[in-house]
C-alpha positions as CSV (number, residue, x, y, z in Angstrom):
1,X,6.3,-26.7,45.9
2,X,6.4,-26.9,42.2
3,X,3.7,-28.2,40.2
4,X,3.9,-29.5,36.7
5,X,0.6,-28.7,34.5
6,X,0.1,-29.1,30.6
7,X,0.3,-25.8,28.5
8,X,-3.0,-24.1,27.9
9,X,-1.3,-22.7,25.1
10,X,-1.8,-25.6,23.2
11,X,-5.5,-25.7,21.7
12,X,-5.9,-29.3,22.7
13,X,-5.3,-28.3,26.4
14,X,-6.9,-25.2,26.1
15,X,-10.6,-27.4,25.2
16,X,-9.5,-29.9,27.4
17,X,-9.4,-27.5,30.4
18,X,-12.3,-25.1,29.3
19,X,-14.8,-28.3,28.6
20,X,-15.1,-28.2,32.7
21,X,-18.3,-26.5,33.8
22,X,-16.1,-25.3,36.9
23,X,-12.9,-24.1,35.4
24,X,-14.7,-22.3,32.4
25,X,-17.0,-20.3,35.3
26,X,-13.2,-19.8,37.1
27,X,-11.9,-18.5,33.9
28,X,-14.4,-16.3,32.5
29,X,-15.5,-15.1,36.1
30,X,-11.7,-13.4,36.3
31,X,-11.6,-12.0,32.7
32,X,-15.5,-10.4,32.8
33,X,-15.4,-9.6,36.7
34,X,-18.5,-10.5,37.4
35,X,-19.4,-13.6,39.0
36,X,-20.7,-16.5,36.5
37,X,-23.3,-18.2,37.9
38,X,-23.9,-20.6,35.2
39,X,-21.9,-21.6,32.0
40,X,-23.1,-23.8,29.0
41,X,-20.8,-24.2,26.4
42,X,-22.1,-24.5,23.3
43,X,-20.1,-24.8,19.7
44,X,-16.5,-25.0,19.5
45,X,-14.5,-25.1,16.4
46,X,-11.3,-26.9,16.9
47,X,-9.0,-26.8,13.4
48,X,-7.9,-29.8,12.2
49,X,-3.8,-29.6,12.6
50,X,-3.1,-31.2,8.9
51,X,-5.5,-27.9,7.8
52,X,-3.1,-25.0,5.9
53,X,-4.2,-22.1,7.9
54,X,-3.6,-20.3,10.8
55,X,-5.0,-22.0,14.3
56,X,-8.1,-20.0,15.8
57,X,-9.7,-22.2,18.6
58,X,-13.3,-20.4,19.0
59,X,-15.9,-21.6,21.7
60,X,-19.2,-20.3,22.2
61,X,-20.4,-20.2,26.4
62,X,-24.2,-19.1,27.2
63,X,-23.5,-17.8,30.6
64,X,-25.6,-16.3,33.5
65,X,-23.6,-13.4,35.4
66,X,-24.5,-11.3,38.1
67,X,-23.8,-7.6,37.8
68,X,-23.1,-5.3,40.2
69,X,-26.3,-4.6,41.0
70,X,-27.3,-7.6,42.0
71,X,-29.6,-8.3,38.8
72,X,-29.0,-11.5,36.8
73,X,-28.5,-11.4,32.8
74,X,-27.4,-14.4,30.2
75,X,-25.1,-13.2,27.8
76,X,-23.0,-14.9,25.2
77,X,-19.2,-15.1,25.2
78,X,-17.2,-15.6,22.0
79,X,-13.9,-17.0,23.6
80,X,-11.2,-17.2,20.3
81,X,-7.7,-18.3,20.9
82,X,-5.2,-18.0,18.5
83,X,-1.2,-18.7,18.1
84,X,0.0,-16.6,15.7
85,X,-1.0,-13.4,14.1
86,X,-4.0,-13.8,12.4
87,X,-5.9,-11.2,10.5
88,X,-8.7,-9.2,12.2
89,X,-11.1,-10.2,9.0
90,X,-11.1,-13.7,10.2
91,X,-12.4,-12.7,13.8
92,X,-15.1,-10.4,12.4
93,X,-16.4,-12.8,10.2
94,X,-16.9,-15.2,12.8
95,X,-18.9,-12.2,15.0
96,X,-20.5,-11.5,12.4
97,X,-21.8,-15.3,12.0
98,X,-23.0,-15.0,15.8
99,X,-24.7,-11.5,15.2
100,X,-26.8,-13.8,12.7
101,X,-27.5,-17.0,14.4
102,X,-31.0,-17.5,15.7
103,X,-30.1,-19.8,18.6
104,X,-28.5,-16.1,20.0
105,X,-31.9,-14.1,20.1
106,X,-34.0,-13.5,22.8
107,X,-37.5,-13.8,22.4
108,X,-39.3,-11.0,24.5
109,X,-43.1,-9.8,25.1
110,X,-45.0,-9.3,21.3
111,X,-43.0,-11.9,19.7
112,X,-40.4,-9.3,19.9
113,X,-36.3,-10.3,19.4
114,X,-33.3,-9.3,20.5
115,X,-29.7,-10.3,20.6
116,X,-28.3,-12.0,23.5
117,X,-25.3,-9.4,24.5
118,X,-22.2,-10.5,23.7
119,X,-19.0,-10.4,24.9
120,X,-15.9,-11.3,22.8
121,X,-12.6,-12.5,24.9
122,X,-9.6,-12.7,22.7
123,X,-6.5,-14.9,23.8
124,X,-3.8,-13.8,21.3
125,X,-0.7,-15.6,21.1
126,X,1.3,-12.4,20.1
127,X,1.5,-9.0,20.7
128,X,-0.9,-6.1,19.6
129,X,0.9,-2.9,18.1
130,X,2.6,-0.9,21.3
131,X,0.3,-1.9,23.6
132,X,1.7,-2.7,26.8
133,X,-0.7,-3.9,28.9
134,X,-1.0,-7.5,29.0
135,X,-5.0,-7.7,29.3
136,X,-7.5,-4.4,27.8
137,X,-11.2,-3.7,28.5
138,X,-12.8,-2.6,25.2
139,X,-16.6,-1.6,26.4
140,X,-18.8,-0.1,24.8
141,X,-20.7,3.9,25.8
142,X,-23.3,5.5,24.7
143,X,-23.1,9.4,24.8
144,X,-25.1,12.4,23.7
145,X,-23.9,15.3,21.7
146,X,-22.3,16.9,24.5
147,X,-20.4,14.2,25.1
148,X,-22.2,13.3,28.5
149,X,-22.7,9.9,29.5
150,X,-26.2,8.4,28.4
151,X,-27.7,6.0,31.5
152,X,-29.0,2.5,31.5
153,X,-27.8,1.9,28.1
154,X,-25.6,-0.5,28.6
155,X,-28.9,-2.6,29.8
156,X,-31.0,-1.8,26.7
157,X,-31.6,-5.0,24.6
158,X,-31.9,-2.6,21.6
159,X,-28.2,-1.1,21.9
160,X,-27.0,-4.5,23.5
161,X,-27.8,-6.2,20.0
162,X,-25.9,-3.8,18.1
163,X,-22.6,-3.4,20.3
164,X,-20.4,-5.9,22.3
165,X,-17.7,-5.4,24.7
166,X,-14.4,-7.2,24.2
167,X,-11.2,-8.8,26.0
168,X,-8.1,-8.8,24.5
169,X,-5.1,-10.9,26.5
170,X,-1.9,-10.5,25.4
171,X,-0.5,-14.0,26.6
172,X,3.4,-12.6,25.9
173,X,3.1,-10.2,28.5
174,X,2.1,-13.0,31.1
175,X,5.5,-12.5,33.2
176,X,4.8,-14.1,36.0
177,X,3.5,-10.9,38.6
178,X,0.0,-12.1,40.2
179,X,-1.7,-8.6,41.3
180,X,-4.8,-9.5,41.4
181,X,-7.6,-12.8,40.3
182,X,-7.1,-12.1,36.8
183,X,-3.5,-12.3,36.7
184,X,-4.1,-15.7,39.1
185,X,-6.3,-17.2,36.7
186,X,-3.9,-15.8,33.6
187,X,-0.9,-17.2,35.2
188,X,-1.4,-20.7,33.7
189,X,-1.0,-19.6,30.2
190,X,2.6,-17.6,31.1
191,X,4.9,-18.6,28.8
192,X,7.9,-17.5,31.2
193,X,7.1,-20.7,32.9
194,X,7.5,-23.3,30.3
195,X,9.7,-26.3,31.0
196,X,13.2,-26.1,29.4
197,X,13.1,-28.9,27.5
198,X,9.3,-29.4,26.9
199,X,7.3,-26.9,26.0
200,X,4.3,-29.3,26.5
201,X,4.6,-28.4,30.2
202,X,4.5,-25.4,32.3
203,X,6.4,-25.0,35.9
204,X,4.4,-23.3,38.7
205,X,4.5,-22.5,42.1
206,X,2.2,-24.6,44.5
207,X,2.3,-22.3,47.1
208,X,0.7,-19.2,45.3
209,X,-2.9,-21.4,44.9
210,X,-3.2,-23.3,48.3
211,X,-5.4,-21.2,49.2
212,X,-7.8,-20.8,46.3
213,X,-9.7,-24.5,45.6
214,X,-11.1,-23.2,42.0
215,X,-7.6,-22.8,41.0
216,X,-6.3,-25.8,42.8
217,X,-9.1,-27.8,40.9
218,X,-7.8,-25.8,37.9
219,X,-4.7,-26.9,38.0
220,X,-5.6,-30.8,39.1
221,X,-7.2,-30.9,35.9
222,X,-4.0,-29.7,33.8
223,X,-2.1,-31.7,36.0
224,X,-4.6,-35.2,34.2
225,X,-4.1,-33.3,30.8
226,X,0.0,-34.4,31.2
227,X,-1.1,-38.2,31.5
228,X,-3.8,-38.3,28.5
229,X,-1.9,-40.2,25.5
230,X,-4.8,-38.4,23.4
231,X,-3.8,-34.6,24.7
232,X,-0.2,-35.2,24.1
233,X,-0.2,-36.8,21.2
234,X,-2.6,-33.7,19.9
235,X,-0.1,-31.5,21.5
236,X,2.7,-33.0,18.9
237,X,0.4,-32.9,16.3
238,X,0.3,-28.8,17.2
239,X,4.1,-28.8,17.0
240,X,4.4,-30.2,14.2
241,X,1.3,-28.2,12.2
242,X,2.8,-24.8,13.4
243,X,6.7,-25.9,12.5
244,X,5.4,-26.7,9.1
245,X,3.8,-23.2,9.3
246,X,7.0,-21.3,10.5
247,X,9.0,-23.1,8.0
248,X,6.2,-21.6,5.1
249,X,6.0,-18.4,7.1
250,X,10.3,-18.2,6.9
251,X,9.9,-19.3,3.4
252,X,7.1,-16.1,2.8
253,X,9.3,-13.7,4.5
254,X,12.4,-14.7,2.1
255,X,10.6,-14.5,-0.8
256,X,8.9,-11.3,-0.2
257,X,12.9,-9.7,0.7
258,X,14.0,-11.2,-2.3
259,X,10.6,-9.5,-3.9
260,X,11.5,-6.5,-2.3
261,X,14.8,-6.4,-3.0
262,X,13.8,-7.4,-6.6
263,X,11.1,-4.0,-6.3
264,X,13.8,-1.9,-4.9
265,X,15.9,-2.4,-8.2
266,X,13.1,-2.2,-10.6
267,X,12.0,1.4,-8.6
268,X,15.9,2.0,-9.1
269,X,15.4,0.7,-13.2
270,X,12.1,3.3,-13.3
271,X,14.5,5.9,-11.7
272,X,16.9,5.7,-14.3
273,X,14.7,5.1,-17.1
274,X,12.8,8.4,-15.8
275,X,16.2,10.5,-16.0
276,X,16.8,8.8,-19.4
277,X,13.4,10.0,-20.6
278,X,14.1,13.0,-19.0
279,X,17.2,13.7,-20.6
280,X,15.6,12.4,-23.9
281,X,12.7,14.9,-23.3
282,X,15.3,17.6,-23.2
283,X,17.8,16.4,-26.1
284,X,14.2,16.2,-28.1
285,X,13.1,20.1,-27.2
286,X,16.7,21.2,-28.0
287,X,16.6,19.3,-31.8
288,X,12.6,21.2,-31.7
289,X,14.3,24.3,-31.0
290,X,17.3,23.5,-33.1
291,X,15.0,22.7,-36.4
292,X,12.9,26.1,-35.9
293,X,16.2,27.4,-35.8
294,X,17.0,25.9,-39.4
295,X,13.0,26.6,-40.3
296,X,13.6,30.0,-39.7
297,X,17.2,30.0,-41.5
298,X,15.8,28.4,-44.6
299,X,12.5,30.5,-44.8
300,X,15.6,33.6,-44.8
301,X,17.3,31.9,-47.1
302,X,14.6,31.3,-49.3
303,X,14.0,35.2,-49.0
304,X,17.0,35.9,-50.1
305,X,16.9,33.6,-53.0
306,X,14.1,34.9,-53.9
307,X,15.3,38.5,-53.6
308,X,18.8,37.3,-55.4
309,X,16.2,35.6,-58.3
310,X,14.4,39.2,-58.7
311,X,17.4,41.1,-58.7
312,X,19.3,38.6,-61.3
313,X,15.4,39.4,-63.8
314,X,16.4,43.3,-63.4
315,X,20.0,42.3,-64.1
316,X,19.1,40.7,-67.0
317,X,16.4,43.5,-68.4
318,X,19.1,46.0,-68.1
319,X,21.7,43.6,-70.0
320,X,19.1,43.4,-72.7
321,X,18.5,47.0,-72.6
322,X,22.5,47.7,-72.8
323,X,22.6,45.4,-75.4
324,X,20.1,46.9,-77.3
325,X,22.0,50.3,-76.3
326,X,25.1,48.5,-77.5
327,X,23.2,47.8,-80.6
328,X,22.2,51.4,-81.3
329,X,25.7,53.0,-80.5
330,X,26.9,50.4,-83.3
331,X,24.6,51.4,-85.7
332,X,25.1,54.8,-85.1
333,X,29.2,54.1,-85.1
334,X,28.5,52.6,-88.4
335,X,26.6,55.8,-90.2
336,X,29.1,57.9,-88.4
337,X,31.9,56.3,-90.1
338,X,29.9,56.3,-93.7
339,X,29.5,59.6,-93.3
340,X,33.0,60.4,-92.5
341,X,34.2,58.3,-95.3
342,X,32.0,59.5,-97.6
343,X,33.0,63.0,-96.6
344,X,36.5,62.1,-96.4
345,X,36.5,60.3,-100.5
346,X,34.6,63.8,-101.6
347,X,37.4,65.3,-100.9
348,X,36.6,67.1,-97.5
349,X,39.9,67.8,-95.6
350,X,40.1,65.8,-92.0
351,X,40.0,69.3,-90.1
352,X,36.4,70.0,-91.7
353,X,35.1,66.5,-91.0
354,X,36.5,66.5,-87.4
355,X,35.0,69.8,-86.4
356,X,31.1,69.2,-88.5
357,X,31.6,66.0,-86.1
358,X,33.1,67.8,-83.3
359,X,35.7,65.1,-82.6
360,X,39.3,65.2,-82.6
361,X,41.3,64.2,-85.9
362,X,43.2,61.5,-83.9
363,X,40.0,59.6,-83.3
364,X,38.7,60.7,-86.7
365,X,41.6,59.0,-88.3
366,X,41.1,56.0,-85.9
367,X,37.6,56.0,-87.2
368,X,38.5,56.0,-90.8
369,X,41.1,53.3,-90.6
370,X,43.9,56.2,-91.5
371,X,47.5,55.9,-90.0
């Protein structure tokens, strides 16, 4: 027997469904397993669908629950829902807002308060990282140095302020398998089960609840969703909010290739422009090396004209001195040959004169002018 219910998914449903004091003890009895005694919801927040942000359907329930022990404690559930992924900032702000609320402390003996504990159930509309199991218990322990197990904590009002357990669903990996009451009550939200051609609507079988009135009452009351004009029209509202935000989200992704792409050639452009500084840095040390180079020939050469410059100053002091040389040989030249002539007019034969000068005649005569 199938049975055709409205989607759960949808956060119009989802309040729909959860606003019955039966269903929301069904539902949170399977997900805390523990048996709710009482439930009292108390504020939701519901996001208008024209909003631009991501959906997060919160509800707050004050619950009673029995624990295994047969004791009775109230403690708070912060039930969040969300389609899409979302950042965790946004769900521990809104923890953070119930840590702080007034109307979730318990007034004790000696005006003393504490916290109500709290228990935070997250229904996520997409997957977590690599985990595979479709629903994980995060609870909290409280341990000693050695690592050993500290008792009754988890009933201390002081450590129960401080610390919450959580819930995480991870409706995509609803496939259908019932193993237990949890995976009964989780069934409904299996998105395997969606109608082909209206998603509004999911498909389930009649026979696997006959026998289970909390889920048959469950399901009656999904079953009324379907007929409310209000829920569907809410429903297409939904549609129509999150295709506006896939279209923004495909939009985003686009732009941020094209950014990417755009910051893949720019790293490519610093790349480059590093090897050309590189290769700059190089051609500018090889021109440093190159002008000591030149420094150094230039200082040489400036040695050497130097050196040239000193030796030209001695060049030139002996010229001088070999022209003053030049100047005495001349003048001695010149009294040679008045004496020779003198000699030579006084009648003194050219043999006498040549040997008194002890010179040969040939040069004697060349002296005196004689042929």
């Amino acid at each position: 027997m199938k049975i055709t219910v409205a989607n759960p998914i949808y956060d119009s449903v989802f309040k729909f469904m959860m606003e019955d004091e039966r269903i929301a003890r069904t539902v949170l009895s399977a997900l805390l397993k523990k048996e709710v005694l009482t439930v009292e919801m108390r504020r939701h927040e519901h996001p208008n669908v024209t909003r631009d942000n991501l959906s997060m359907f919160r509800i707050d329930f004050a619950a009673k629950v029995r624990e295994n022990d047969g004791s009775e404690r109230l403690i708070l559930i912060e039930l969040q829902k969300t389609w899409l992924n979302t950042e965790t900032l946004r769900f521990r702000r809104y923890l953070a807002a119930q840590y702080n609320a007034e109307e979730n402390m318990l007034k004790e003996e000696e005006q003393r308060c504490y916290a109500m504990p709290m228990v935070a159930v997250y229904l996520l509309g997409h997957r977590v990282g690599d985990i595979e199991e479709p629903v994980v218990y995060v609870n909290h322990k409280a341990f000693d140095y050695d690592g050993r197990e500290v008792a009754n904590c988890d009933t201390d009002p002081f450590i129960n302020s401080l610390t919450h357990d959580s819930i995480i669903v991870q409706i995509p990996l609803l496939h259908g398998k019932i193993n237990n009451r949890l995976d009964k009550v989780l069934s409904v939200f299996d998105q395997t089960l969606v109608a082909d051609k209206n998603q509004h609507v999911i498909n389930l079988d009649g026979k696997l609840y006959e026998d289970d009135p909390d889920m048959m009452h469950l399901l009656h009351r999904l079953g009324l969703a379907t007929m409310n004009a209000d829920l569907r029209q809410e429903m297409n509202d939904e549609d129509e909010y999150f295709s506006a935000i896939e279209d923004r989200d495909t939009q985003l992704m686009e732009a941020k290739a094209k950014l990417s792409d755009l910051d893949a050639q720019l790293s490519n452009a610093n790349a480059q422009l590093s090897d050309a500084n590189a290769q700059l840095s190089d051609a500018n040390a090889q021109l440093s090396n190159a002008n000591a180079q030149l420094s150094d020939v230039n200082s040489q050469l400036s040695d050497a004209n130097a050196q040239l410059s000193d030796a030209n100053a001695q060049l030139s002091d002996v010229n001088s001195q070999l022209s003053d040389v030049n100047s005495q040989l001349s003048d001695a030249n010149a009294q040679i040959r008045s004496m020779a002539q003198a000699m030579y007019h006084n009648g003194v034969s050219l043999e006498v004169i040549a040997q008194s000068m002890n010179c040969r005649i040939d040069d004697l005569k060349a002296l005196l002018g004689l042929s």
